[in-house]
C-alpha positions, 0 to 999 in steps of 0.5 A: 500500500505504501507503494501505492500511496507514493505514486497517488501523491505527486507534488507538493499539493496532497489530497484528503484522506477520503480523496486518497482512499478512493482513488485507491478504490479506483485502482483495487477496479472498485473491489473492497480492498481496503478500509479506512484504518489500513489507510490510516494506519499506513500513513501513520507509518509513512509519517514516522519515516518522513515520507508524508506529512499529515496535516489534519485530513490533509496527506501530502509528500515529504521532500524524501517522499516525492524523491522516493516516488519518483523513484517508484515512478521511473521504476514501474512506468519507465517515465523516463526513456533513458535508454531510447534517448542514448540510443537515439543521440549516439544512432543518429550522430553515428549515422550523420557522421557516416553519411557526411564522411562517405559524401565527401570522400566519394564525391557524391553530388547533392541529389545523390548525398540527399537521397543518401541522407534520407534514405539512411536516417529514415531507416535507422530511425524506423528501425530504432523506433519499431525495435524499441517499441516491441523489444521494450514492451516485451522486456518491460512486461517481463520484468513487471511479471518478475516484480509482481512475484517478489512483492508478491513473495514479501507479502507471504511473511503477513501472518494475517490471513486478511491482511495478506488477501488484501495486500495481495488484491492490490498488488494484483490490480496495481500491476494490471493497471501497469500493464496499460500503462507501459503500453503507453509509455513503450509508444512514447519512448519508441517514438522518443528514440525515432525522433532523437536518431533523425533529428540527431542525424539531420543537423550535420548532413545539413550543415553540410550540404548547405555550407560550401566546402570546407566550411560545411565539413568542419561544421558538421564535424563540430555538430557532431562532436557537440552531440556526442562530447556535451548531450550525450556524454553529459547525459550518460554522466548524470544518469550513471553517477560516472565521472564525466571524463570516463564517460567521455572516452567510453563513448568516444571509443563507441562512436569511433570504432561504429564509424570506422566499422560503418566506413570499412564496410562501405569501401569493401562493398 
């Protein structure tokens, strides 16, 4: 129920316990799952440890509450797309940089490198957005059936058989109500993914048809450098809690050897 609790509660608004209680009715799909008390009591443990704050009927989240439910946030609704962002930055700078580099090393002419361009980040970016919504939706939903039996599994230590059926009750209807939701949240970051790989991809092949020669080259390589050295490696740095410097090479080496990789593969064909 705690857990429950954290993710109703959002902000620093709150909500009358009777408020509470029915929209945790709500998610019990209007079963009788829980009374008044329970509420109460959880609360009322809730508030020793500083999570929730109760000002007469009034329920509201702690600074450590709302951090915590963030926490349960991100964790069961994949709130935020940190995988599909990366992926989108590195895929799409990845790509750019292909496209730039075999242009001017072939010569290719402007309507050959444009449908090029096109055709490749259009296909990268389709293909991110499709895999990440079915490979995402997969794992996800698995690792929903994962957490649901082990909180599942902590509920058996309830030695009351009451207590046990309604914790029980509720984990079950908060998970069927997840199953929607990561659906939702899969299609979001999909379409996260897609957007970020052709949006990264676009801006240096742009530059770089535009620009007359070298200017065009050079800038494209220093939107790049932008992309991959301050978005992305700044990105993975705060999500990671690494040091911003072993960040930077990893993702250097990365990128480095799927450009060459993508370039030796292109002059062997």
């Amino acid at each position: 129920m705690r857990v429950v609790i954290l993710l109703t509660l959002s902000g620093d608004t709150g909500l009358r316990k009777d408020v509470l209680k029915r929209q945790i009715d709500n998610i019990c799909a209007r079963y009788v799952c829980i009374e008044m008390s329970d509420l109460d009591r959880t609360i009322t443990g809730m508030s020793s440890e500083g999570l929730v704050l109760i000002n007469g009927d009034l329920v509201k989240l702690t600074d450590n509450g709302i951090r915590l439910g963030r926490e349960w946030r991100s964790l069961l609704l994949k709130k935020e797309p940190i995988l599909e962002i990366v992926a989108g930055l590195a895929d799409g700078s990845v790509t750019g940089l292909v496209v730039v580099l075999s242009a001017f090393i072939s010569g290719l002419y402007f309507k050959a490198t444009v449908f090029a361009a096109l055709l490749t980040l259009a296909a990268v970016s389709l293909t991110n957005f499709s895999s990440f919504l079915l490979g995402g939706i997969t794992e996800d939903l698995a690792d929903m059936t994962t957490l649901q039996n082990l909180m599942n599994y902590s509920l058996s230590d309830i030695s009351d058989r009451a207590e046990r059926s309604k914790s029980l009750n509720l984990v079950m209807q908060l998970f069927t109500i997840l199953h929607k939701e990561i659906s939702r949240s899969n299609l979001y970051a999909a379409t996260i993914s897609g957007v970020t790989t052709f949006l990264a991809g676009s801006l240096p092949i742009v530059a770089y048809l535009t620009l007359p020669e070298p200017l065009g080259i050079i800038l494209s390589l220093c939107i790049v450098g932008s992309v991959v050295g301050i978005f992305l490696v700044r990105y993975r740095a705060k999500r990671t809690r690494v040091h911003w410097s072993i960040t930077l090479l990893e993702t250097i080496v990365i990128v480095t050897i799927a450009v060459l990789a993508s370039l030796l593969v292109g002059v062997s064909m």
